[in-house]
C-alpha positions, 0 to 999 in steps of 0.5 A: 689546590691539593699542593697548595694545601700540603704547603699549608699543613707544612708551613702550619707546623713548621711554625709552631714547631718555631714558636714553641721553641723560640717563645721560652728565649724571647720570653727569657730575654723580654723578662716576661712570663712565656704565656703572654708571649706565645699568645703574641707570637701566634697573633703575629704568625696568624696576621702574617699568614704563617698560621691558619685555621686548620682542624687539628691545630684546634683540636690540639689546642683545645685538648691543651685548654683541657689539659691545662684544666687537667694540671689545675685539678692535680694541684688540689686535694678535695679533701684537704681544701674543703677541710680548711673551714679559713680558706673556704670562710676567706673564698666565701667573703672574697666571691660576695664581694668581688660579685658586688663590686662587679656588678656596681662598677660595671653599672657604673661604667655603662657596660651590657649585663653580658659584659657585668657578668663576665667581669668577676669570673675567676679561672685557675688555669694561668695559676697553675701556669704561674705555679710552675714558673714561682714554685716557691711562691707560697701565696700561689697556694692560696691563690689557687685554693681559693681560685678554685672556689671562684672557677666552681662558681663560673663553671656553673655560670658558664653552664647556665649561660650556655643553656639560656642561649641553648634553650632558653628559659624553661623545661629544657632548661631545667632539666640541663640544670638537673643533669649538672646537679645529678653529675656532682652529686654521683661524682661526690658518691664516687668519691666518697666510694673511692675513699671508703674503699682506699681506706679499707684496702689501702694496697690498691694504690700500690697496685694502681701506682706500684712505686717502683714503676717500669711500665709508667703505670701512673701516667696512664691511670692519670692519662685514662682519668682524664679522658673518662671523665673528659668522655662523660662531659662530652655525653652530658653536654656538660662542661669539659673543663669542668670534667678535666678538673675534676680527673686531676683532683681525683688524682691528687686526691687519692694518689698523692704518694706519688710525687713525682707524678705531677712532674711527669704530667706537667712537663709534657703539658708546659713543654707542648700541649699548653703552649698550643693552646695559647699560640692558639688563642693569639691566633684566633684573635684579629689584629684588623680588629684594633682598626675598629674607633674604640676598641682599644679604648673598651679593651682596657677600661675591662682589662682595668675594671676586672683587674681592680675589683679582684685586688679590692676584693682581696684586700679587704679580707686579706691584705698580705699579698693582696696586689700578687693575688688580686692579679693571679686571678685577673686572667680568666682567658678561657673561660672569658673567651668561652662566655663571650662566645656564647654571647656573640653567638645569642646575639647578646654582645655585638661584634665591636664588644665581642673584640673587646673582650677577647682583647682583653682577655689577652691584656689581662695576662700581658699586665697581669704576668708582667706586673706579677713577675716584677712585683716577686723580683722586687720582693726578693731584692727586699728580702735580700737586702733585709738579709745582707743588712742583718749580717 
């Protein structure tokens, strides 16, 4: 057994290693984004046996979720997003009406409150995927800004969810609910300490993130922010996405002069721990569960559903780039899989819907990547043309 075991372990890593350095060449020769691929390959791998449940491997692919979560938050300055009265008016409009429109078509399609519920939930998590695939892209500016007003609101739905099917309804409820409350209220404090403080003494960011740094101070400041506020969630029995956003907007915040941190943190996330995470999420899907009579069929009626309620609702507030940002925020991989867990385990969806959703999640990135990345190329042979034809 025990040789068994180490032939285990060796076959889990040589494979991973395989996949994380065979997906960007495959995703490069398919024309298609590298997420959706390394989901792919790691559900392949998983039903071919090369794959298997193994502590590590999930401890390392959830510190990938929370450090993808950690690069969403590094892209977004508090102060500058909650300044900008048209992106909050513009996020505003867009929730009320993906909220209304999720809620009226889910009836309309015969689908549980769960399911209803988890239709408009919006993560920012694939944006900042995007964001290092289309760095030119101007409106993944304004698809994260405004995606992180719709992740805030299903963080909070997450949480709640959590603590229903934890609790239930009553005390114990309220209190989990007042801990959340007290946390963003001390974060806020925290933030408005940090920005008096910088303000008043502002060589101490030199002294944090020296500009001429040897000792790569500035990723360990990054590294140890994100594991602090990663801890603290932890002992709150909060939310650790959560948490991992808001270490990487703490950054971004008040150590915005250095540029070329963003690079460094980024360049290890999407070279190793991101990938894990989604190799990950391909395995934890089973391929046997596409043998189940309409699974398929409820898979791509929510994948469509979810995917036309964002792009309505964007549309009708903001056409420009209506279809790019309605589709940037159809991948709520993580947070859907997280719900849809919680669900399964209360009892609140069966088995059949549970693989529906998780299914869907990864038809989600699949359509949604595939289309983005066609819809940008063509833009680009457009602008070309108009260019060559104005000469």
């Amino acid at each position: 057994m025990g040789l068994l075991n180490v032939a285990d372990e060796v076959t889990l890593i040589l494979t991973l290693s395989l996949l994380l350095w065979l997906s960007p060449f495959i995703a490069n020769y398919l024309k298609v984004a590298t997420a959706p691929v390394e989901i792919i390959l790691g559900s392949i791998a998983g039903f071919l046996g090369f794959l298997h449940e193994q502590e590590t491997f999930k401890l390392m692919a959830e510190v990938g979720f929370l450090y993808l979560m950690f690069l969403a938050g590094l892209e977004v300055n508090i102060k500058q997003l909650f300044e900008d009265k048209v992106v909050k008016k513009l996020s505003l409009y867009y929730l009320v009406i993906l909220y209304a429109l999720s809620f009226l078509i889910g009836y309309l399609c015969g689908f549980s409150l769960m399911v209803i519920t988890i239709i408009p939930l919006i993560s920012v998590g694939m944006i900042t995927a995007l964001s290092k695939e289309y760095a030119d892209e101007k409106w993944l500016a304004l698809a994260l800004k405004v995606g992180i007003f719709g992740e805030v609101v299903s963080i909070a739905i997450l949480t709640f969810i959590d603590a229903v099917s934890e609790y239930g309804f009553g005390v114990a409820l309220f209190e989990k609910l007042t801990l959340l409350v007290a946390f963003l209220v001390g974060m806020f404090i925290l933030y408005r300490l940090l920005h008096w403080m910088f303000w008043w003494y502002p060589e101490l960011k030199n002294h944090l993130m020296p500009k001429i740094d040897n000792k790569e101070q500035d990723i360990r400041l990054a590294i140890a922010t994100f594991f602090i506020l990663v801890a603290l969630m932890l002992s709150l029995h909060l939310e650790l996405a959560f948490g991992s956003f808001l270490a990487g907007s703490l950054i971004a915040s008040f150590f915005y002069h250095k540029k070329q941190l963003e690079d460094k943190l980024s360049s290890f996330g999407f070279g190793f721990l991101v990938p894990l995470f989604f190799i990950y999420i391909g395995f934890s899907f089973d391929l046997g569960a596409l043998g189940m009579p309409g699974l398929v069929s409820e898979a791509v009626l929510i994948t469509f559903v979810m995917i036309i309620v964002r792009v309505a609702a964007i549309f009708v507030i903001h056409k420009k780039d209506a279809l790019l940002l309605g589709l940037s925020h159809s991948m709520p991989l993580t947070l859907l899989i997280a719900v849809a867990t919680i669900g399964y385990n209360a009892n609140s969806i069966d088995k059949f819907h549970y693989y529906a959703l998780i299914l869907a999640s990864l038809l989600q990135i699949v359509i949604a990547t595939t289309a983005i990345k066609y819809l940008i190329y063509r833009k680009k042979k457009q602008q070309k043309t108009a260019s060559s034809e104005s000469l």
